[in-house]
N, C-alpha and C positions, 0 to 999 in steps of 0.2 A: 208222727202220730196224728192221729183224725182228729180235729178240735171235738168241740160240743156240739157243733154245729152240721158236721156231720163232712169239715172242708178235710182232704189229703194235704199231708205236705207235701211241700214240694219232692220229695225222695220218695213219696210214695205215688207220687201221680205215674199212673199204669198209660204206657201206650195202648194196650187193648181195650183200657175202659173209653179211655179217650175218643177213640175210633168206633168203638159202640155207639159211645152219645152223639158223636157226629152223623153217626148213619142214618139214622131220624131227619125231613127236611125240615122240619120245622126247628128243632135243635143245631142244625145246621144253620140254617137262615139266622137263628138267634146272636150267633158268634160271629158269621160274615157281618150285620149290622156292628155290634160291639166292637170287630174288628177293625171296622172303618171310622169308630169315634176315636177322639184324645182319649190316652192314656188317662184310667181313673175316672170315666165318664160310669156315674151311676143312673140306672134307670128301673122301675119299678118293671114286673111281669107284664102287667096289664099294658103297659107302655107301648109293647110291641104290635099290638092289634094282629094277631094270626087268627082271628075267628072262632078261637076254641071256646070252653070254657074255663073258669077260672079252676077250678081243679086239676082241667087237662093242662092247664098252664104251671101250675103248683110241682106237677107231677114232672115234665120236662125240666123244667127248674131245679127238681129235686136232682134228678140227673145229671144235670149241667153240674152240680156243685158238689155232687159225690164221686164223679171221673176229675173234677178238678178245674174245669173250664173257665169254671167263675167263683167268686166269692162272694155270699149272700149278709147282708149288714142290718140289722132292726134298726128303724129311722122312728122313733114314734111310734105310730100306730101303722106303719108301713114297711115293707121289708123290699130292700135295693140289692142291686147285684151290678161288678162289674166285673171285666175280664180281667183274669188273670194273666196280661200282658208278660211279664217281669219273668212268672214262675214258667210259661210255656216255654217262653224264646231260651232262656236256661237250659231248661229238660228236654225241649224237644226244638230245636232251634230250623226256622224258615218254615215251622207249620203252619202259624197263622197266614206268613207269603200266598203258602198254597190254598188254603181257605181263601184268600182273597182272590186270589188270580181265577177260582172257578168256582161253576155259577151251584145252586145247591141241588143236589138229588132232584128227579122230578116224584114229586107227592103222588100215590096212588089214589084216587077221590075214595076207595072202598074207605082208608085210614081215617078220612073227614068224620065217621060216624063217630061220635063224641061217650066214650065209653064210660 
């Protein structure tokens, strides 16, 4: 069942949603990074410096963490996120491999305009 938070469980994380939110480069990019820290590494949105805005950033985030990629945590007065290592390799096993092994979508510059 969906927390409060708005995370899939694990049984519920959908390959299609998942593959949605990767289609995005910058959502893609977000995961290969993630992908290549230690297990359990949290980091804030803003962390990743993609040039967006913080909204545009809110928005992807929000995505990330309703297809299940990630799981978002209130720290204070700040909200972290890390990959859900553990629940992908489980449900969908050698995805994150392939996420690593190649390099993300190329970005269309038309997407840069900041909506």
């Amino acid at each position: 069942m969906v927390d409060a938070e708005g995370h899939p469980s694990r049984d519920e994380m959908e390959l299609a949603a998942i593959l949605n939110a990767l289609s995005d480069p910058l959502r893609y990019r977000i995961v290969q990074e993630f992908a290549e820290l230690p297990d359990g590494t949290e980091r804030t949105c803003l962390s990743f410096e993609l040039g967006v805005s913080k909204s545009t950033l809110s928005h992807h985030f929000r995505i990330l963490r309703e297809s299940g990629l990630v799981q978002q945590i209130n720290r204070g007065n700040s909200r972290k996120a890390h990959l859900r290592r553990e629940d992908l390799e489980a449900r969908f096993p050698g995805l994150l491999d392939l996420i690593g092994q190649n390099p993300p979508p190329r970005r269309d510059p038309a997407d840069d305009a900041d909506a």
